[in-house]
N, C-alpha and C positions, 0 to 999 in steps of 0.2 A: 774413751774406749777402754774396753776391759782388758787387760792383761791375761793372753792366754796361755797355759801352763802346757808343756810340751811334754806329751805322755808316747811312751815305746813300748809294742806289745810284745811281747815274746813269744815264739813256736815253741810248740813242746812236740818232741818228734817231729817228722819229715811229713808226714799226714798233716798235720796243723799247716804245714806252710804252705801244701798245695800239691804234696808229692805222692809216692804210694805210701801203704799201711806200712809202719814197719815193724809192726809187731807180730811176731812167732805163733807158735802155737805153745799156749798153756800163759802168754802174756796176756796183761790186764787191757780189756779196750780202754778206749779216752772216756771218762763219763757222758753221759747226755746230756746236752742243755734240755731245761724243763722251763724254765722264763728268764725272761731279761729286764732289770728294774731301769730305768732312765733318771738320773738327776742332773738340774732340782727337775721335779715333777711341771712345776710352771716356773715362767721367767717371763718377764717383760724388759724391752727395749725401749727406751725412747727419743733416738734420732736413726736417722736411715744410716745405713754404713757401719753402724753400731755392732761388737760382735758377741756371743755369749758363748760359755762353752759346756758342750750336753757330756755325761761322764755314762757309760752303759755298763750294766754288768752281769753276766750270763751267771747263773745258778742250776744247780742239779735239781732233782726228785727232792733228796732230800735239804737244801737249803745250802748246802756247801757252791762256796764260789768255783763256776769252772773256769782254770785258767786259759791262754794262750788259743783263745777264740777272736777270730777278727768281726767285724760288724759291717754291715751297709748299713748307710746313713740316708733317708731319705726324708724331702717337708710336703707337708698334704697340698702346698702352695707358695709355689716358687714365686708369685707376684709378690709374696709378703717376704720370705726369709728363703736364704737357700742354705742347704748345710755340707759340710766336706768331711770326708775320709774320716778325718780325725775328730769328728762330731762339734765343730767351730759350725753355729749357727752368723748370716748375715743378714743385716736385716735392707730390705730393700723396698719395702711398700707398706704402709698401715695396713692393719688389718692382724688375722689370728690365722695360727698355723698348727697342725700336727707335726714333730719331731721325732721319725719312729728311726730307731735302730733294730736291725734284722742278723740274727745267727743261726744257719741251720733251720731254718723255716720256722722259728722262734721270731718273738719281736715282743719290743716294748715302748711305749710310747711318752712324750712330754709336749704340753703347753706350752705354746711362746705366741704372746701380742708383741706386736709391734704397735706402740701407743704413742706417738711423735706426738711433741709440743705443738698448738696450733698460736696459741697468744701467750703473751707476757705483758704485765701491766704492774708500775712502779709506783711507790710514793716518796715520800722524807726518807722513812730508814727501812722500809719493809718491801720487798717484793711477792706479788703472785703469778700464776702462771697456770693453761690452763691447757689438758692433752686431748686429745680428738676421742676419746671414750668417756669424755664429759669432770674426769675425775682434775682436782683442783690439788695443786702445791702451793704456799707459802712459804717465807724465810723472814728473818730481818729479826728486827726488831718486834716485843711480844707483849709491852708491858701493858696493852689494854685487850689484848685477846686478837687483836686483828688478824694475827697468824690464821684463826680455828679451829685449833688444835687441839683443843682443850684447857690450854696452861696458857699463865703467862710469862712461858720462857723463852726467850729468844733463842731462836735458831740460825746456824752458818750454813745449812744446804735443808733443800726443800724438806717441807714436813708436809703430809697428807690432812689436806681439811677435812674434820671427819661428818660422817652421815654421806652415806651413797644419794648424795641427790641430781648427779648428773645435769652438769654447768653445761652453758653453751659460750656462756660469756662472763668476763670480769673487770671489775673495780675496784682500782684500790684506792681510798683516801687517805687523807694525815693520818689518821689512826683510825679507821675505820676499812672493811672492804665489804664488797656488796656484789652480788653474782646474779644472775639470770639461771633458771632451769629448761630445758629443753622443753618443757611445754610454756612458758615464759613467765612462770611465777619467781617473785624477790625475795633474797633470802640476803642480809646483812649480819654483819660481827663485828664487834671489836667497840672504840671507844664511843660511846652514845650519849651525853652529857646534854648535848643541843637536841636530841632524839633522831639523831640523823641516820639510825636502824629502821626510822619507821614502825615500830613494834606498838608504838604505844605507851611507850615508858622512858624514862631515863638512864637506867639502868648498861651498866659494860654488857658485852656477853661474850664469850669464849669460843662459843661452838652457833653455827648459823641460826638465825630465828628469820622466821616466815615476815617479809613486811605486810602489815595493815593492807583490808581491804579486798585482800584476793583479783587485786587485775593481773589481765596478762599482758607482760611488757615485751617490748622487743628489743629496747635497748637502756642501758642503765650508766649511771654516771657517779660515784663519788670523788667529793671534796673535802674542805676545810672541815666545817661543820652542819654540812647541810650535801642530799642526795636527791637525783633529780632520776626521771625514768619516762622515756615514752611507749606508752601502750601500744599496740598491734593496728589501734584506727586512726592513728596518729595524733592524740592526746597525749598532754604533757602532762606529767606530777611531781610535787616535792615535796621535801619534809626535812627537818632538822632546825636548824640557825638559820632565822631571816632578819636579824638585825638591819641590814640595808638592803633589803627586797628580792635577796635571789632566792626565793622563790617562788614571784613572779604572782601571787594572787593578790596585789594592790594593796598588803598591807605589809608591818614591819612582825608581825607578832609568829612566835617560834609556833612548829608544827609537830608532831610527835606520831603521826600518821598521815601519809599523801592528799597533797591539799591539790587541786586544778589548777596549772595555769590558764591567769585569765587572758582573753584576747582572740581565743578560738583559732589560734592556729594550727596549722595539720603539721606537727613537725618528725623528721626521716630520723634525728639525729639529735644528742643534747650530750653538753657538754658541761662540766663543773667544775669553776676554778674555786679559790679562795674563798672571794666575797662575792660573786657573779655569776650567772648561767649565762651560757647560749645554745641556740640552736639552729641545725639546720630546717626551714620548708621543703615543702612536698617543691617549688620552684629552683632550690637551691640556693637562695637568701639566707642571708644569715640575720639572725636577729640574738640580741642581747638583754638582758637585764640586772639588776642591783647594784652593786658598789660602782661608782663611776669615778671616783679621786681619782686617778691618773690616765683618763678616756679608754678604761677598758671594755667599754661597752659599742666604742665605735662609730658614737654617734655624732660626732663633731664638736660634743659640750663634755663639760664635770661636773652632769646631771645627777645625781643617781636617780633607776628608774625602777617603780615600784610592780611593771608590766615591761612586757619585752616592746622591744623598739629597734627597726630596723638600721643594719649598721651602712653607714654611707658608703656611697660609691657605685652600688647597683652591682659589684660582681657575683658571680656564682661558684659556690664551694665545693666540693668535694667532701673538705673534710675541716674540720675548725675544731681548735683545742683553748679551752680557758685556762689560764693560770693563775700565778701569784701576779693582780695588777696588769693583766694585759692580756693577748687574745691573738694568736695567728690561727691563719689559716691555708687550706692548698687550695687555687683557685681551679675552674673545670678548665682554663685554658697549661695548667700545669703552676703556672707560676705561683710563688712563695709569698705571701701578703700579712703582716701581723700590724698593730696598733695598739697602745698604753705606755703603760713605762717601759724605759729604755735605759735605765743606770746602769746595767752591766752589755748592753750590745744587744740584749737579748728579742729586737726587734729584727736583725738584720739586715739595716738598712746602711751598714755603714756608718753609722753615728751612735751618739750616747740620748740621743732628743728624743724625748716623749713625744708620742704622735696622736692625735683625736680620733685621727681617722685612717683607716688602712694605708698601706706605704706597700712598694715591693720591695721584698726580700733580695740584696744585689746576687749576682749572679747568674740570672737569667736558667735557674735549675728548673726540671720538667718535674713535678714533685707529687706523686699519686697519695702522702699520705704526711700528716704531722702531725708531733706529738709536745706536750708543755707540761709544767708545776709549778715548778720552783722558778728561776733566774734563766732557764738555761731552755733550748728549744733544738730539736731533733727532727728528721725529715726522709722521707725514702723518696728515691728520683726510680723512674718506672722501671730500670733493671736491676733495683733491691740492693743500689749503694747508697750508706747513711752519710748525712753531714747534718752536724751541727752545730751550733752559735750562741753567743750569751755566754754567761759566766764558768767559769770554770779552775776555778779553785779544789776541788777535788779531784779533778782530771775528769768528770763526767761531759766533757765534750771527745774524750776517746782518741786526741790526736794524741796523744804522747807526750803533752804539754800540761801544764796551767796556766797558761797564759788565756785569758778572756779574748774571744773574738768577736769582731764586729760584724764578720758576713761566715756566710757556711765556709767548713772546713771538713774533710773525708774524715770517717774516722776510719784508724788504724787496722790494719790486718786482710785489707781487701775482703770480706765478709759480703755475702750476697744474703740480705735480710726480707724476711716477707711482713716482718711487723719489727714494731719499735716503741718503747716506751722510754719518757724523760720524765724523773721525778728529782730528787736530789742530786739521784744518782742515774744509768741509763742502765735497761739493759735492751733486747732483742730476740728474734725465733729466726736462723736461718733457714734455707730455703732444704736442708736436712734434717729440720726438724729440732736440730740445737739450740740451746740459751746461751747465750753473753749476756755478760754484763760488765759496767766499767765506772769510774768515779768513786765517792761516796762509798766508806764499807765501814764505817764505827762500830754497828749494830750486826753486822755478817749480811747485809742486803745484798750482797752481790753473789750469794750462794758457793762461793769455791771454796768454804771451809775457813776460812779466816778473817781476820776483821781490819787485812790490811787493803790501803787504796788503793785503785790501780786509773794508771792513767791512758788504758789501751785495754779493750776487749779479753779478757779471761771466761774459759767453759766453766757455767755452773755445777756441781758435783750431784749427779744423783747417785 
């Protein structure tokens, strides 16, 4: 929240403050207010409760400041922002507002959005995140462009990815991110080596490029070195690094523009770990393909598989995240179910045992959403409190700890979350519109302006 500066007006004569004239005859009247400037002229907020402060200032005819004028403060729309006395705007609803101050039948007006976070989505060192006017931040780590910002300088608090191309949705990979447009065209950045920009090329890029192809997707995914996306009719696509088949078209060979997954499934949802996809069906099935070395695919074997293949057990998901070697997901009955490697706990099953095929997560949590990457797995239970499990050597399991856990743990701060993202490190969008983030910060991924760890939830700095 902004630090507001405590400003005192002063009366000049007893008429300023509300009393009679007290000027004589042959004394100078008060001048006339002629307009009143408002700064800044615009402002943006972006969490509810958020405050900003408008500064007004009445001038004469000729330009000179009139002093020891009081103001009304009023907003065109009190659902969005209300404003006080002392021109402290609060912000209380998305949306856009007029800030007029009024002297003497004089007025002068200021812009203020209220633009609250709606997602945040993490990787290794970089985070993005994404406001409900479509406009995209990044931070973290830079050195392949992934930021979008142009440079590849790393940054400690968001930077704005440039091109007004109004996101709906985002991706971040190891070094790559990948966004959706509100009419559902791909647009990638950052490192492209395996061509996993889908451009067409191998080439880094700095600032967004259009993926191949012109479909329009509805959801999008990046990874390791390879990106997955499904269209609007429930057609699946990928491109980048297919070394061990996640990309799903029956063969190993790299793609550099979106190839069809084969198999003709209708899929809601698609997920991109490492070396793997999966996805949700139009039924709620979950199906897998590519690297299988430590059964992250689900299937009961350490297949790998060059098409998707459905993961055992017959449950039905919600929500399923790929990661590094392993694969959870949130079942439609609430409950917590992941499968692959287990080295660091990061199955939650209570054990350190790799599993072939889904396991529940202990605990018995109601869990509407989860999130994976690295070692480590994060979870929202339906009234937007996080726990999570697996490794945690940076603190990015949020308890306050580093100590590694075998089954869910709260994270710190009591924080009521509507999204959650776990990459190396974690961060979060409460339910005001704020970012956290915690773990992991070498690189400044955790946006609070420094590049030290924290092992408990800290606000991002805008």
């Amino acid at each position: 929240m902004r630090s507001v500066p405590f400003f005192v007006a002063t009366c000049l004569g007893f008429a300023a403050c509300g009393g009679e004239d007290s000027t004589g005859p042959g004394q100078q009247q008060p001048p006339t207010v002629a307009s009143v400037a408002v700064t800044p002229a615009v402002d943006t907020v972006k969490a509810l409760g958020e405050t900003c402060q408008f500064i007004a200032v009445a001038t004469d005819a000729a330009g000179n400041v009139v002093s020891g004028v009081s103001f009304q403060w009023s907003s065109s729309n009190e659902n969005v922002a209300t404003v006080g006395l002392a021109g402290v705007a609060t912000a209380v609803g998305p949306g856009e507002t007029t800030i007029t101050a009024e002297t003497s039948g004089v007025s002068g007006n200021a812009a203020l959005a209220v633009n609250i976070l709606i997602a945040v989505t993490t990787s290794l060192d970089h985070t993005c995140a994404l406001t409900g006017d479509g406009s995209a931040y990044c931070w973290g780590y830079n050195g392949r462009g992934q930021l979008g910002d142009g440079t590849a300088t790393d940054q400690h608090t968001p930077a704005p990815v440039l091109w007004d191309l109004g996101f709906r949705s985002l991706s971040a990979g190891l070094a790559h991110t990948c966004a959706l447009t509100t009419d559902g065209a791909a647009y990638c950045w950052g490192y492209n080596e395996g061509g996993q920009l889908g451009d067409g090329t191998t080439t880094d890029r700095r600032t967004p490029v259009p993926v191949s192809g012109g479909l329009t997707f509805g959801a999008v995914s990046a990874g390791r070195n390879h990106t997955c996306a499904v269209t609007t009719d429930g057609s699946t696509y990928c491109w980048g690094y297919n070394g061990e088949g996640q990309l799903g078209d029956g063969t190993v060979t790299d793609r550099q523009t979106p190839v069809l997954v084969s198999g003709g499934l209708s899929l809601t949802a698609v997920t991109v770990g490492a070396r793997h996809t999966c996805g949700l069906s139009t039924d709620e099935r979950a199906h897998c393909w590519g690297s299988n070395t430590e059964g992250e695919l689900g299937d009961g074997t350490m297949t790998d598989r060059l098409t998707p293949v459905p993961v055992s057990g017959g449950l039905s998901f919600t929500s399923v995240a790929a990661a590094r070697w392993y694969t959870c997901g949130a079942a439609t009955d609430g409950g917590g179910h992941c499968w692959g490697s287990n080295a660091r706990g990061q199955l939650g099953d209570g054990t350190m045992t790799d599993r072939l095929a889904p396991v529940p997560v202990s605990g018995g949590f109601n869990f509407n959403l989860v999130s994976a990457m690295s070692l480590h797995v994060c979870a929202l239970t339906t009234d937007g409190t996080a726990y999570c499990w697996g490794s945690n050597g940076d603190g990015e399991l949020g308890d306050g700890t580093m100590t590694d856990r075998l089954t869910p743990v709260p994270v710190s701060g009591g924080l009521s979350f509507t999204s959650v993202s776990a990459g190396r490190h974690t961060c979060g969008v409460t339910t005001d519109g704020s970012a956290y983030c915690w773990g992991s910060n070498r690189r400044g991924q955790l946006g609070d302006g420094t590049t030290t760890d924290r092992h408990a939830p800290v606000p991002v700095i805008w």
